[in-house]
N, C-alpha and C positions, 0 to 999 in steps of 0.2 A: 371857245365855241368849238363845236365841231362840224364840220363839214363833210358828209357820207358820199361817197362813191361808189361806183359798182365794185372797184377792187378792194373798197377799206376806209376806215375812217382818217378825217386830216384834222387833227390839234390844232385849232388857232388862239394865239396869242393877239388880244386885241391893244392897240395904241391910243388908250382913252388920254392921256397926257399929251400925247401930239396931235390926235386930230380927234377931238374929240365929238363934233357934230357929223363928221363920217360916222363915226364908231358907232353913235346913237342912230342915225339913219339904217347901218346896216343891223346893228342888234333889232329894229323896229322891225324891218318889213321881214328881218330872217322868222321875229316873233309871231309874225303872221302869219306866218307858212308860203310869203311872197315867193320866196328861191327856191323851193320844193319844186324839182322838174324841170326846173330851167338849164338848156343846154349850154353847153362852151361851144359859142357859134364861132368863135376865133380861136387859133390856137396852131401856133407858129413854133417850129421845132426846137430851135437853139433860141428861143425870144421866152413866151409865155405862153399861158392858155385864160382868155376875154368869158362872161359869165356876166349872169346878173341884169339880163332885159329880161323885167319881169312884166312885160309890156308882149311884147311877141316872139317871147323866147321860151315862155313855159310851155310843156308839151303836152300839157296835160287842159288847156285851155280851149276855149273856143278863138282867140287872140292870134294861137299859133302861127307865123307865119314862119318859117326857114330863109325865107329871101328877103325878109325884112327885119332879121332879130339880128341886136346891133343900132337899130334906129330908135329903140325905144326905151323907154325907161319907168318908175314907178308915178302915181297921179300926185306925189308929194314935188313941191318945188325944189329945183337946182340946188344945188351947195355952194358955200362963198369956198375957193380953195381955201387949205390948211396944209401948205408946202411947208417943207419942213428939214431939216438937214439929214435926215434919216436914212440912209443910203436903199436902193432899189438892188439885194442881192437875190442869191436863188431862196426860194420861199417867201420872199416879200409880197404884200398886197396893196393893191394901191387902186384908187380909183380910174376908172375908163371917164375919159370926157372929147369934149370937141374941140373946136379951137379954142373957144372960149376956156377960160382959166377958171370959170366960176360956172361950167356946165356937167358939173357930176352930178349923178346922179341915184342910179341904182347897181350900173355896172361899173363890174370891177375885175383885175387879171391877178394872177397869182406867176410872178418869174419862175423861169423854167432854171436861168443864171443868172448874174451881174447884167445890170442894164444902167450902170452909169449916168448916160445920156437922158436918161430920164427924170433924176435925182432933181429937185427942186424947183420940180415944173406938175408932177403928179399928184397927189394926196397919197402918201401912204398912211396905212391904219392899223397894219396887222402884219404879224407874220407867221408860216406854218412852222413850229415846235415837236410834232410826230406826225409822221407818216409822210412824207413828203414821197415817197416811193411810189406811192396811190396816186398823187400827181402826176409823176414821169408816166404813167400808164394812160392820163386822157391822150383821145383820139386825137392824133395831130388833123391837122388842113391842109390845102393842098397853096403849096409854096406858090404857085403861078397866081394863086386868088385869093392873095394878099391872108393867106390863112383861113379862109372859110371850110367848112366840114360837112360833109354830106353824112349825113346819117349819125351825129354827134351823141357823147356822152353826155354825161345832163348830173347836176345836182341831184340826191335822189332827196337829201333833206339838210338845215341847217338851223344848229339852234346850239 
């Protein structure tokens, strides 16, 4: 798949053998045109960058909300995890969820580095293959608030 950004396009590698009802979830709603506009309302410097509330994080909706994107997700029901030994490096993707271990959904982040600590607790589903440099370029957040972004970069399409 690819993933476009304002600086370029990102190659992904999708993980249909290790999680494969992520995989189909996010090939769906990308089909749809769901993450079309949707910002990286999170996005931590030496961590990763959070995407994928296509709930009130597209900008292009009437849904929009900035203070609320991060809370939401697509009208299809949660994912059963699909953890998996896959390690969390830089350019890995992996689903965003809550406590719950079975509340993915639509969001998901892409490593900025190694994140270890993460490894067989998240869903990963993908990883970026070209252009990862297009990555290091979204809009970091501001460290004091837990990474949120004022005036964020955004998906511009994926498919």
């Amino acid at each position: 798949m690819i993933l476009k950004l304002k600086n370029g396009d990102v190659k992904i590698e999708l993980f249909l053998d290790v999680a494969p009802n992520h995989v189909k979830r996010i090939k769906q709603l990308a089909d749809e045109g769901m993450y079309n506009n949707v910002v990286f309302h999170r996005v931590i410097g030496d961590f990763m960058a959070q995407t994928g509330d296509v709930k009130f994080g597209n900008s292009s909706t009437d849904n929009f909300d900035l203070s609320k994107a991060g809370m939401g997700g697509s009208d299809l029901p949660d994912l059963k995890q699909e953890f998996s030994d896959v390690p969390h490096l830089r350019g890995t993707l992996s689903m965003a969820r809550s406590q719950d271990p079975n509340s993915a959904n639509s969001q998901f982040f892409i490593c900025f580095k190694e994140a270890a600590f993460l490894d067989r607790q998240y869903t990963v589903f993908g990883r970026v293959i070209e252009g990862m440099e297009f990555v290091d370029k979204i809009k970091r957040g501001d460290d004091e608030n837990n990474g949120s972004v004022s005036n964020p970069d955004k998906i511009i399409s994926f498919k």
